[in-house]
C-alpha positions in Angstrom: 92.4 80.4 76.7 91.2 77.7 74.0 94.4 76.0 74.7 94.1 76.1 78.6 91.0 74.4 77.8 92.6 71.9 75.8 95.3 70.8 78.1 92.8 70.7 81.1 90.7 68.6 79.1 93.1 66.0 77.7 95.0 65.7 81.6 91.3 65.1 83.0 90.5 62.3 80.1 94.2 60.6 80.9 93.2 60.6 84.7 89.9 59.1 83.9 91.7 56.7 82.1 94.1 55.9 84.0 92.0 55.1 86.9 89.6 52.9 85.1 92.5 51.0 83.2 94.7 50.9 86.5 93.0 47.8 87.9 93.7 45.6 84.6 96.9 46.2 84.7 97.4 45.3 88.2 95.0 42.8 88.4 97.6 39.7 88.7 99.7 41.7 91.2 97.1 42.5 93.2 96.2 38.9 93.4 100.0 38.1 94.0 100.4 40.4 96.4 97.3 39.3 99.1 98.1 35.6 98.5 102.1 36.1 99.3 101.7 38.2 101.8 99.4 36.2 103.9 101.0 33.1 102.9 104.4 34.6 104.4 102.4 35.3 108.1 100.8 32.0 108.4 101.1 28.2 108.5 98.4 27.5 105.8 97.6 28.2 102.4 95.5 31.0 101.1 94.4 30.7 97.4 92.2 33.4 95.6 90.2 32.7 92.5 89.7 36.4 91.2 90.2 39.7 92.6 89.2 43.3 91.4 90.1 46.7 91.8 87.7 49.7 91.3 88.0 52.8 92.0 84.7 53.3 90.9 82.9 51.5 92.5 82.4 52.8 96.0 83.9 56.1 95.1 86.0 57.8 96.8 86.8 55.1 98.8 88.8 51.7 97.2 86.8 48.8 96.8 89.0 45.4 96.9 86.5 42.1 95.2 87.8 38.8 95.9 86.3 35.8 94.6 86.6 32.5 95.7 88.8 32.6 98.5 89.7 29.6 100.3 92.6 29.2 103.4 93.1 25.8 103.5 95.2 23.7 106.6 98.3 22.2 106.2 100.7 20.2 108.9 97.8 18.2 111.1 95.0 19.5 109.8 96.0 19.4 106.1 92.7 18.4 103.9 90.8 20.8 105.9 89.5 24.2 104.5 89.5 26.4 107.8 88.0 29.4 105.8 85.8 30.1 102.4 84.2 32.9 101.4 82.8 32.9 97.7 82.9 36.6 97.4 84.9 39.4 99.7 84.1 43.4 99.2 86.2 45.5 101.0 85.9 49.2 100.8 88.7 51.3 102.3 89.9 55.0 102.1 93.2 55.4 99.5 94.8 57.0 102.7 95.2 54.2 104.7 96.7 52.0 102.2 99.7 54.4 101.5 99.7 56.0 105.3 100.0 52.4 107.1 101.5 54.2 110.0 98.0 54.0 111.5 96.9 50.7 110.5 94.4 50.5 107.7 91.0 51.6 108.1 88.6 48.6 106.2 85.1 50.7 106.2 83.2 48.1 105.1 83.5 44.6 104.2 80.9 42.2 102.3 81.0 38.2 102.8 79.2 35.8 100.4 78.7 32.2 101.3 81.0 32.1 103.8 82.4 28.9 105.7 84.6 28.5 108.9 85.6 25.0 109.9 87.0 24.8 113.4 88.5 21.9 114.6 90.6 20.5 117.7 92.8 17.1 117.6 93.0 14.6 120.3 96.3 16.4 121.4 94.2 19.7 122.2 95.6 21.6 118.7 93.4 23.8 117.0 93.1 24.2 113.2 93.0 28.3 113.8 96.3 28.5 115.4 97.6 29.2 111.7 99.9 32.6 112.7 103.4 31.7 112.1 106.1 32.3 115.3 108.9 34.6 114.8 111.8 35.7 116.7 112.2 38.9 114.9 112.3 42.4 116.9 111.2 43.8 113.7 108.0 41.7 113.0 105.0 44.9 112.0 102.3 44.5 114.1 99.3 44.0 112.4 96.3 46.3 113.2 93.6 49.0 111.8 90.0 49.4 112.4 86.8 47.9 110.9 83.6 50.3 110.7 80.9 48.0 109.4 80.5 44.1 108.1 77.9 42.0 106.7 77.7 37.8 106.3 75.0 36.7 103.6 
């Protein structure tokens, strides 16, 4: 029975761990991985100061922080930031990130300080028309659901 005990207690001290060491590890990757994948869908640049990971945080949901976010024009409009935000929150459930099937479900999400420049050339282009055109049949579609947001 003591060593029941034992083994419980030690797994349940290496999950702890593991879920508060998790986003360290990953932190780079994480950072990586919004920045390239947008990148990839769009004709601008999207740059990201700082992110972090907690699972913490807003438990048991996921909490995504992203600091300093800025998606900046190229082509035409290069030189103009269509979108800032000094701080993102984002809290989603750990389903929805592994089961994208349904799209993912963002519960909440947080802006701080953000900025949105629109803007239309003498030709009638926008600055916002930054989703890339593809031919591909097998382009994923893009979609989810957003229960609550806030702008401060």
């Amino acid at each position: 029975m003591k060593k029941l005990l034992k083994i419980i207690l030690w797994t349940l001290t290496g999950l702890v761990l593991a879920v508060l060491l998790l986003p360290f590890w990953f932190k780079q990757k994480l950072i990586d991985g919004i920045t390239n994948a947008i990148n990839d869908q769009i004709n601008a640049e999207l740059s990201i100061e700082d992110a972090h990971l907690s699972f913490i945080k807003s438990f048991p949901l996921v909490n995504i922080n992203i600091e300093n976010l800025k998606l900046n024009n190229i082509d035409n409009f290069s030189g103009t930031t269509l979108f800032a935000a000094q701080e993102i929150d984002l809290s989603t459930d750990l389903v929805s990130i592994f089961n994208q099937s349904e799209g993912i479900k963002i519960i909440n999400i947080d802006m701080q300080d953000p900025s949105l420049t629109l803007k239309v050339d003498e030709k009638g282009k926008t600055n916002w028309d930054i989703l890339r055109s593809t031919d591909d049949d097998d382009q994923k579609e893009i979609y989810g659901d957003i229960e609550k947001y806030s702008l401060s």
